[in-house]
N, C-alpha and C positions, 0 to 999 in steps of 0.2 A: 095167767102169767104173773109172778110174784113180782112185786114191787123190789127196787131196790134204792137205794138213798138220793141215787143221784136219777132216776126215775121218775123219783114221787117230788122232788124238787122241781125239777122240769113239769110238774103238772100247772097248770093255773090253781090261782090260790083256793077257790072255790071246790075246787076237785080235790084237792088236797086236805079239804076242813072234811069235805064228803068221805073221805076216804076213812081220816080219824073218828068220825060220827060213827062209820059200819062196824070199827072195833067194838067189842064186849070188853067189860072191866077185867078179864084174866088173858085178852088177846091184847091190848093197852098194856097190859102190865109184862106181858112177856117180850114187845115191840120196845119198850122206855128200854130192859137190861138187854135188849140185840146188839152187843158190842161189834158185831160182823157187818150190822147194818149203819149203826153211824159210825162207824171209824174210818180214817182214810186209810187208803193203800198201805201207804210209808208206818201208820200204827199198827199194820198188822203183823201177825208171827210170819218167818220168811219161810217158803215150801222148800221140800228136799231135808235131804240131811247137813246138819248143821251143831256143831257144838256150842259158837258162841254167837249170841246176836247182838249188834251194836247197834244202838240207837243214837244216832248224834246229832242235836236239834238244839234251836235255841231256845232261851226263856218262853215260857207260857205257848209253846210248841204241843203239848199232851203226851207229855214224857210220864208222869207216875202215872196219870189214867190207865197208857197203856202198860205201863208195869204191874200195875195193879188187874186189869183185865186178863192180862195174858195169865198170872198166878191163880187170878177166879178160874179162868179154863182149864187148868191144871188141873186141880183140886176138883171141879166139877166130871171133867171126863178119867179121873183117875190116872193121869196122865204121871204123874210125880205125889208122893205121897209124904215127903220129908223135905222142904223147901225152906233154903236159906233166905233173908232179905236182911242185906245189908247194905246199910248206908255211913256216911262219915261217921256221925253218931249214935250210938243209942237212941240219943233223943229226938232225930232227925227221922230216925228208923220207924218212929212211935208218930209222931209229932206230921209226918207227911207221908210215909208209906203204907201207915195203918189208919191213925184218923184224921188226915189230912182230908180236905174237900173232895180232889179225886182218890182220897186213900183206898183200899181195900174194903173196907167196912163200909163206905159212903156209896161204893158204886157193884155192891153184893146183893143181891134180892132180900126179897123178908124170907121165902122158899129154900136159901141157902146158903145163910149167914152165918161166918166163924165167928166163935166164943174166943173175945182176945180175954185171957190174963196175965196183965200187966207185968204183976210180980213174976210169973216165969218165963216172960217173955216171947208168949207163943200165941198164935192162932190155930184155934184146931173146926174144921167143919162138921158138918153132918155126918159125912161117911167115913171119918177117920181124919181125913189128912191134914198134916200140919205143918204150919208154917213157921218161926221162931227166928227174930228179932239178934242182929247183930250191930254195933258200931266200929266201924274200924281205925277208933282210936284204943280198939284193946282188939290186936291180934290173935291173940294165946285163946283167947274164947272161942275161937273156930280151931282148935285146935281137941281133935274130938271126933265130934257131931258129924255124922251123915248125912248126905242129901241126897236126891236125883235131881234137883231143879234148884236155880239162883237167881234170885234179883238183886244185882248189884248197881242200887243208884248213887249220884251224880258222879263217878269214880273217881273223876280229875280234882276230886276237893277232897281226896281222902288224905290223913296227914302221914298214915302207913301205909301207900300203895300196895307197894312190891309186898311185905311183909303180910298184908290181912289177903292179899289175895293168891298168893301161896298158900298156906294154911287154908282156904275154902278149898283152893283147888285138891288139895290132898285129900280132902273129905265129901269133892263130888264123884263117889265112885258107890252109889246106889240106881239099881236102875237098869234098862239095856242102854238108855242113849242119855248120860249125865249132862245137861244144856245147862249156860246160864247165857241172862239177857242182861245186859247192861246198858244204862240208860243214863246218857253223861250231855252236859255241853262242854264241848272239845275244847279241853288245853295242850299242848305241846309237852306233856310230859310222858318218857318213856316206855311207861308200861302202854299208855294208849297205843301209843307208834307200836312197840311189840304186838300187839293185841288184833291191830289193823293186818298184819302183814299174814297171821297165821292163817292155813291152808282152809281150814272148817270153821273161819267165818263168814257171817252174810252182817251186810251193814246197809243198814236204814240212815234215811238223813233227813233232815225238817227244818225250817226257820220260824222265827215268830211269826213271820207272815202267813205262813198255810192257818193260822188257827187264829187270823187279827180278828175275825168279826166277833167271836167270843171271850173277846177280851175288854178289859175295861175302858170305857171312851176316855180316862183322861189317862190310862196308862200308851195309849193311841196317840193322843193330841202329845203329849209330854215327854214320857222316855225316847218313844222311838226317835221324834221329833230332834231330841236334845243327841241321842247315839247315833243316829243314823250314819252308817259310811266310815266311822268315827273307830280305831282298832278297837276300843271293848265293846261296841257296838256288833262291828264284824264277827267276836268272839261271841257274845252273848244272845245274838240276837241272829245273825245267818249263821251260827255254827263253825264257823271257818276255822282249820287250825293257823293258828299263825306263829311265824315264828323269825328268827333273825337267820339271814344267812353269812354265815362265815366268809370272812374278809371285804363285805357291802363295808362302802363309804356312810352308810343311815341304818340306826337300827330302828324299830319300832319306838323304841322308849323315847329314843332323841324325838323322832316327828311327835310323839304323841305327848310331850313336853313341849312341844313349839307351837302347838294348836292354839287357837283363838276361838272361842265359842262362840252362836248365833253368827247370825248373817250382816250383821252391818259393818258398811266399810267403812274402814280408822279414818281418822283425817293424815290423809299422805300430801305430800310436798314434793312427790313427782312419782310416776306410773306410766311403765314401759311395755308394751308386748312384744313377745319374742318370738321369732319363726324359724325354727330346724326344718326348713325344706327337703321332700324325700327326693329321692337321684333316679326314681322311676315312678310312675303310674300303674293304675290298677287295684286289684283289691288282695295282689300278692305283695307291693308294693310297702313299705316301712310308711310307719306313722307320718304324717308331718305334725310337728309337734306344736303346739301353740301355748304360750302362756303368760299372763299377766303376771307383773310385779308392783310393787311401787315402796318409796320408803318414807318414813315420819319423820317429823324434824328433831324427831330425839335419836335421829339412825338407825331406826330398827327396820328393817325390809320382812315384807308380808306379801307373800305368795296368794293372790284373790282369785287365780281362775285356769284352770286346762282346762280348753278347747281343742286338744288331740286331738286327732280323727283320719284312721285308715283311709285309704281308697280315693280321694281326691283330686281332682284335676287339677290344673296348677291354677285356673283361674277360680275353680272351688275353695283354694285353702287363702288363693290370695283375697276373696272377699269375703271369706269369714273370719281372717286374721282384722282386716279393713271396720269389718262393721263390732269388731270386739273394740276395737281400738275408737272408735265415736262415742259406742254404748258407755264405755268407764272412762271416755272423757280423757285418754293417756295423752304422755307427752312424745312420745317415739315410738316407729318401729322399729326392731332390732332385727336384721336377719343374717344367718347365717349365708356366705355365697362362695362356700370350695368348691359344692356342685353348680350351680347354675350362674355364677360370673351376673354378670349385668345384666343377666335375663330375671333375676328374680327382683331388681328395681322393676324392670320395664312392666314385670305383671303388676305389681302392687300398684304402679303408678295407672297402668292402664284400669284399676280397679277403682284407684281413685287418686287424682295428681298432687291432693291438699297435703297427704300423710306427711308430717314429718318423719325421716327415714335415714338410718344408718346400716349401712353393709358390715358384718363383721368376718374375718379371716380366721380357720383355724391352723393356730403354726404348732400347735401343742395336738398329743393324744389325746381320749377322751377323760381318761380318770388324771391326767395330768390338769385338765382345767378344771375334773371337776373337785379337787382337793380342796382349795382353796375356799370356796362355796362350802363345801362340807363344814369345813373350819367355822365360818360364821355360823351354824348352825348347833357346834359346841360352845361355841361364845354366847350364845344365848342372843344373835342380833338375828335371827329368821322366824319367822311366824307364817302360820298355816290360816288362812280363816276361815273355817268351817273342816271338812273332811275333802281331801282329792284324792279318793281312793286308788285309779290307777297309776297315778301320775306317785303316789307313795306306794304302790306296790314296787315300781319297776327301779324306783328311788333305793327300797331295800334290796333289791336282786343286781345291785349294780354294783361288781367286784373289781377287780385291780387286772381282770383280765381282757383280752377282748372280746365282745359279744359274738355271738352267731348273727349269722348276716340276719336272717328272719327275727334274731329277738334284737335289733337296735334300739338304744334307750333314748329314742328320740326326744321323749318328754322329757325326760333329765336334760339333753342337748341343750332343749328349748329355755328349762330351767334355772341352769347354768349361766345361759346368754343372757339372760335378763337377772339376776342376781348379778352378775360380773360388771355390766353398763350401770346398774345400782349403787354397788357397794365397791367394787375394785376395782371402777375404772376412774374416780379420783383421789387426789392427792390425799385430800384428809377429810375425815367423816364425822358428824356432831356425836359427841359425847351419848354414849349406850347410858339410855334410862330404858326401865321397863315399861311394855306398852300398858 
């Protein structure tokens, strides 16, 4: 029975060394270029037919590896004989998709290695076929040239999208079945969105994490560390498209100008948690929302903590609002009581009698209270500290309408309440310095 990657990992390490000892130097060496055998699923080519295949993964994911392998199989099985690769640059083209570390040339046998020349911009192999180097900061250069096959990398960085990939696309018509692969980390701009919706694509997707352990210990301990959760973080590193939705009270840019880096909390001069209790139980049931605030004596309020959480019983969220509010040492609970009146004193209290506690009424809509909160947020008096990625997703999807009953922005509720007892429930607030 053949070995397979995840196979011969699952052996004990012993059996494993035994395994590599049985190879010969040309069964060792045909084992190192088995791109079928170490690559994951998500790097493979997609089966069926297929015109375009997207790759969208983050940093240090094994996006040009597999760009690069899949062009090697090309050319090795004669699959495509006239093959585009284009990237932003020229230089970019040369520089990472040919002798880049996973470039083409670095991860191609001794048995069946292309001769690049530089000056014509081409790789050509053993049995003819060739590949030839584009940037798509000069369009008009693919304007021409034939292909059956493309590799078109990181696309979302290109500064002539639309423009260089028009022009390839007029020139992938070599071949019975003209493919190209593209291999981006996703931005929000429209040719991607176009590109997603069409009928004959297949899309792969990857984060930094499927490929952490071959990465470097301090880009581990450090980047991810410092992005995690964080929007370029999100972007660069899960892949995620992100983007602003039309008529949100929050766009990305605002939260991700309000951020506070690292973990330590400021010195505040009062720290609230706030409770949007759900109107049902279960795990169909809306968020109950939880969330700490507190503000500085220069009045800047800083957002330290969602503790959201579906499904909760009442005395579940009341003792995990309870034991939030010890742990950070606040001065109040906030809760909201349109749905449960005096019942949600009596839980908190039965959870624990010490809390300081105020009940708050809602006599206003939801985006009518939460205007106002937004507003501080343009003012530059709200801060993030660290990343709250759901509690700012739903921050951004929160428009001028009213929600679906299933998507209630509890967090925001929660949010809201505790900003408003902060910043706009007195009379006058100390002079805005920056934290």
């Amino acid at each position: 029975m053949p070995f397979t990657r995840s196979s011969l990992r699952s052996l004990p390490a012993a059996k494993r060394w035994a395994f590599f000892d049985s190879l010969t130097d040309i069964e060792a060496a045909h084992l190192h270029y088995d791109w079928p055998f170490w690559s994951r699923p998500n790097q493979r080519s997609p089966r069926g037919a297929w015109t375009y295949w997207l790759m969208l993964a983050g940093r240090g994911f094994g996006k040009t590896r597999a760009g690069a392998e899949w062009v090697r199989s090309l050319a090795e099985t004669k699959a495509a004989k006239r093959i585009a690769l284009v990237a932003p640059t020229l230089h970019d083209a040369r520089a990472v998709m040919v002798e880049g570390e996973s470039g083409i040339l670095n991860i191609s046998p001794p048995w069946f290695k292309p001769v690049f020349e530089p000056s014509k911009r081409t790789l050509t192999w053993p049995n003819g076929a060739v590949a030839t180097l584009f940037g798509a900061e000069e369009p008009e250069r693919l304007r021409g040239p034939q292909h059956d096959a493309a590799w078109c990398d990181e696309l979302c960085a290109w500064k002539a999208a639309e423009a260089t990939f028009d022009m390839l696309q007029f020139g992938l018509r070599l071949g019975r079945n003209p493919q190209a692969l593209i291999t981006t980390t996703p931005k929000p701009i429209p040719l991607l969105k176009r590109l997603i919706e069409l009928p004959k694509v297949r899309i792969s997707r990857g984060t930094t994490y499927d490929n952490l352990p071959n990465l470097a210990t301090g880009f581990r301990r450090d980047i991810i560390a410092r992005y995690k959760g964080t929007r370029l973080g999100r972007q660069e590193l899960n892949a995620e498209i992100l983007e602003d939705t039309p008529g949100a009270l929050w766009s990305r840019s605002l939260i991700e100008n309000s951020r506070i880096g690292g973990k330590s909390m400021p010195d505040l001069v009062r720290l609230v948690v706030a409770i949007d209790p759900p109107a049902s139980i279960g795990e169909k049931a809306d968020e109950c929302g939880i969330v700490a605030a507190g503000v500085t004596a220069y009045g800047t309020a800083v957002v330290v903590r969602d503790a959201s959480e579906r499904g909760l019983s009442p005395n579940a969220w009341a003792q995990k609002a309870v034991a939030l509010y010890h742990e950070l040492k606040a001065d109040r609970l906030v809760a909201e009581v349109n749905m449960g009146g005096a019942m949600v004193e009596a839980i908190l209290r039965e959870a624990d009698p010490s809390v300081a506690y105020r009940a708050v009424h809602a006599t206003r809509g939801k985006v009518a209270r939460a205007e106002p909160v937004a507003a501080l947020y343009e003012q530059g008096r709200v801060k993030h500290l660290g990343a709250l990625e759901h509690l700012e997703d739903q921050m951004c999807n929160f428009v001028g309408t009213p929600p679906a009953r299933s998507d209630s922005p509890d967090r925001v509720d929660a949010l809201v309440w505790a900003l408003t007892d902060l910043m706009l429930g007195r009379k006058s607030l100390p002079q805005l310095r920056t934290l």
